[in-house]
N, C-alpha and C positions, 0 to 999 in steps of 0.2 A: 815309257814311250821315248823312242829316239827325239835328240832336240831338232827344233827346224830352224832355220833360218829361211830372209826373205830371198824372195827369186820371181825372174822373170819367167822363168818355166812353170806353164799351167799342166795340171795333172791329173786324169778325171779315169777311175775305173768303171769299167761299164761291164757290170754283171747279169749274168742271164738268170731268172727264179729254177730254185730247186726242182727234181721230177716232181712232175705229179701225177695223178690216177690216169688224168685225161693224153698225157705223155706217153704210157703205157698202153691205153687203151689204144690208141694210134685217131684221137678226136682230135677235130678242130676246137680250141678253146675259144682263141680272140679274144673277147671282154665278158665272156662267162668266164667260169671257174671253178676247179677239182681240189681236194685237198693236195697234200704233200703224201708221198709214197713213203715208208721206212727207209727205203733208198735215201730218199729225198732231203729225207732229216735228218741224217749223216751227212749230206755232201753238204747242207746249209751246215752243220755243226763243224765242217772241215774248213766251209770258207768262215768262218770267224775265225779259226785260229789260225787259219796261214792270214786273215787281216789285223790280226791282235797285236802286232807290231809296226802297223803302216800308219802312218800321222795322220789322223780320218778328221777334218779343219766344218766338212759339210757333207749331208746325205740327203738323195734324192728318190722318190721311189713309184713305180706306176699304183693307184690305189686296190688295185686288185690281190685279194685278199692271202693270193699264192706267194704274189711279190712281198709284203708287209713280213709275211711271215720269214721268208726268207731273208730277207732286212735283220730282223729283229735278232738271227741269229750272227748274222755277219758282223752285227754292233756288240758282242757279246765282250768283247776288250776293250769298246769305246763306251761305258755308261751314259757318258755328260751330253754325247752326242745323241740329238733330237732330228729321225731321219722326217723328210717331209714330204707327205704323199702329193702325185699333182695327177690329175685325168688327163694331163694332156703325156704323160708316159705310157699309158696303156698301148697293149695289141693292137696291131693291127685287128678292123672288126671286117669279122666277116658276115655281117650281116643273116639270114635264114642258114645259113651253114653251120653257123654255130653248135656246137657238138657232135655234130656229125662228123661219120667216118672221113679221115683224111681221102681216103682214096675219089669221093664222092665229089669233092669240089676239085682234088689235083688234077683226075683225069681230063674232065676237059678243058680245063685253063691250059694244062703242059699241050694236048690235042690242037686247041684254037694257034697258040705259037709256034708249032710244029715240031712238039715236041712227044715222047711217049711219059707217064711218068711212072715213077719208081721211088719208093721211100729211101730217100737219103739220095736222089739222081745227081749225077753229077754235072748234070745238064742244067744244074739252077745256077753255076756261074756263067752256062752262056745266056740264059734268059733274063740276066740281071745284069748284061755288059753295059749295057746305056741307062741303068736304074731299073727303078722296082713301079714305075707309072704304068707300065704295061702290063705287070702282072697283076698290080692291084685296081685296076681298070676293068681286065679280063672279068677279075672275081665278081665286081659292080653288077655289070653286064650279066654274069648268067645266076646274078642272085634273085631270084622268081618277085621279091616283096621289093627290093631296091633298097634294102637298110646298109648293105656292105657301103664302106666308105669309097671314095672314089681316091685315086694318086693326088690328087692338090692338097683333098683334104685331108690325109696324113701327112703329107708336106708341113701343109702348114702349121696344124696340131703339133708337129714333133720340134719345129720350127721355132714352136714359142714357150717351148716345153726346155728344149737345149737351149737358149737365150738367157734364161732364169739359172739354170745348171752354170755355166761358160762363167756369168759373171759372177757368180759365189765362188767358182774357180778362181779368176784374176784378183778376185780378192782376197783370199787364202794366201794363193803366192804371195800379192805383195806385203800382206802379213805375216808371210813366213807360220801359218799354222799347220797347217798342213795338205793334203792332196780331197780331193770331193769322189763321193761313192754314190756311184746308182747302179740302182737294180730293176730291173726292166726286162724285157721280153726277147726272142729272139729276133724276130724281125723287126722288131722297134730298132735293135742293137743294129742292122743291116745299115739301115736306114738313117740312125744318126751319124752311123760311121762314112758314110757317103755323100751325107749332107755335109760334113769337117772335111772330108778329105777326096774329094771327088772321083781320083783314080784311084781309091784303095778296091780291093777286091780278096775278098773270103772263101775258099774255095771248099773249106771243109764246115763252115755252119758255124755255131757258139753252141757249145755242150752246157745242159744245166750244171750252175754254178759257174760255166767259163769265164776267166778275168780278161776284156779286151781294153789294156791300155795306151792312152790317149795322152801326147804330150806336145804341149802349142809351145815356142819358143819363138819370139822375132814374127811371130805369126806363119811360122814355119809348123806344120803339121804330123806327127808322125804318130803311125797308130804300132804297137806291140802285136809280136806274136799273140795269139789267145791261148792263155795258162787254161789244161781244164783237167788237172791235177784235183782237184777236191770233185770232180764227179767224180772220179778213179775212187776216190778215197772212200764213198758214200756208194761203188760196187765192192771194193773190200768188205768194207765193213757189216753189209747183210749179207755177203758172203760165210765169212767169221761166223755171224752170228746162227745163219741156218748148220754151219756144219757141227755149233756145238751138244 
């Protein structure tokens, strides 16, 4: 492991969980949960070794059972590190939707904001230009039982979830150990990246396995490109493996 020294630069990678079944299937998960696909446990096996050489000081992780796993491979160069699951990293919930077909709850939440929807629309950076309170409002609203959460209360959940992360951060740095990892959800990833950085905007999504880093300096903000290099890596590789 490369040496560290101490720094004022905070440095937090925010990873999305490996495919899983329910990824494929085209379900809404939220706070249920599918295994890991073969895909899936290659692109987790790819992000350990492109993080087998990043100074890993703390780890963070939603407790959902996709994440952990996905964790477990990422720490595959860091043994000593002990990653720490918290409930307030999980999915967004969507409440009665929960596994059901994407299309089932996208249509008409994209419908109600006037939008049509489409898997992968690119219509979701304009529906999330002022945040994600509107969409996740939307979902509340046409959930039949009312279990989906409403926008405050992801706010706040993710609020005091990145709180706990930030200052394991600033303390890292000024210990000079090294940079802090969590792994976490796609839309959680939206969502904390928006709450740090308020103009930032994503216009292609976080690929399973994608790296979106996060670097505070002066309290100065700046979020990285998203690496999604080890999803690539975990389609090569069931590639390889069905042509043999």
């Amino acid at each position: 492991m490369p040496d560290t020294v101490k720094s004022d630069t905070v440095r937090i990678h925010f990873v999305r969980h490996a495919e899983t079944l329910f990824n494929v299937n085209g379900q809404l998960q939220g706070w249920c949960d599918s295994p890991l696909t073969e895909r899936g446990e290659h692109q987790a096996a790819a992000l350990g070794e492109r993080l087998r050489h990043t100074p890993i000081a703390a780890a963070f992780m939603s407790d959902l059972t996709r994440t952990r796993t996905t964790m477990a491979a990422a720490l595959a160069g860091h043994p000593t590190v002990q990653a720490q699951p918290m409930q307030e990293l999980r999915e967004w919930h969507f409440g009665s939707w929960e596994g059901q077909p994407n299309a089932a709850l996208w249509t008409p939440v994209f419908a109600e904001l006037g939008y049509t929807y489409r898997p992968a629309s690119a219509d979701w950076s304009a529906m999330t230009a002022t945040g994600f309170d509107a969409i996740i409002d939307t979902i509340h609203r046409h959930d039949p039982l009312k279990r989906a959460e409403t926008g405050e209360q992801v706010r706040t959940r993710l609020a005091t979830g990145l709180a706990v992360v930030l200052d394991a951060a600033r303390e890292a740095a000024s210990a000079g150990t090294g940079d802090v990892l969590v792994v976490t959800h796609g839309a959680v990833i939206g969502s904390m990246l928006r709450h740090l950085a308020p103009h930032h905007r994503s216009t292609a999504g976080y690929p399973n396995c994608g790296i979106a880093t996060v670097t505070v300096t002066n309290d100065v903000v700046t979020v990285g490109e998203t690496d999604g290099s080890c999803a690539l890596a975990g389609e090569l590789a069931t590639s390889s493996t069905r042509s043999v």
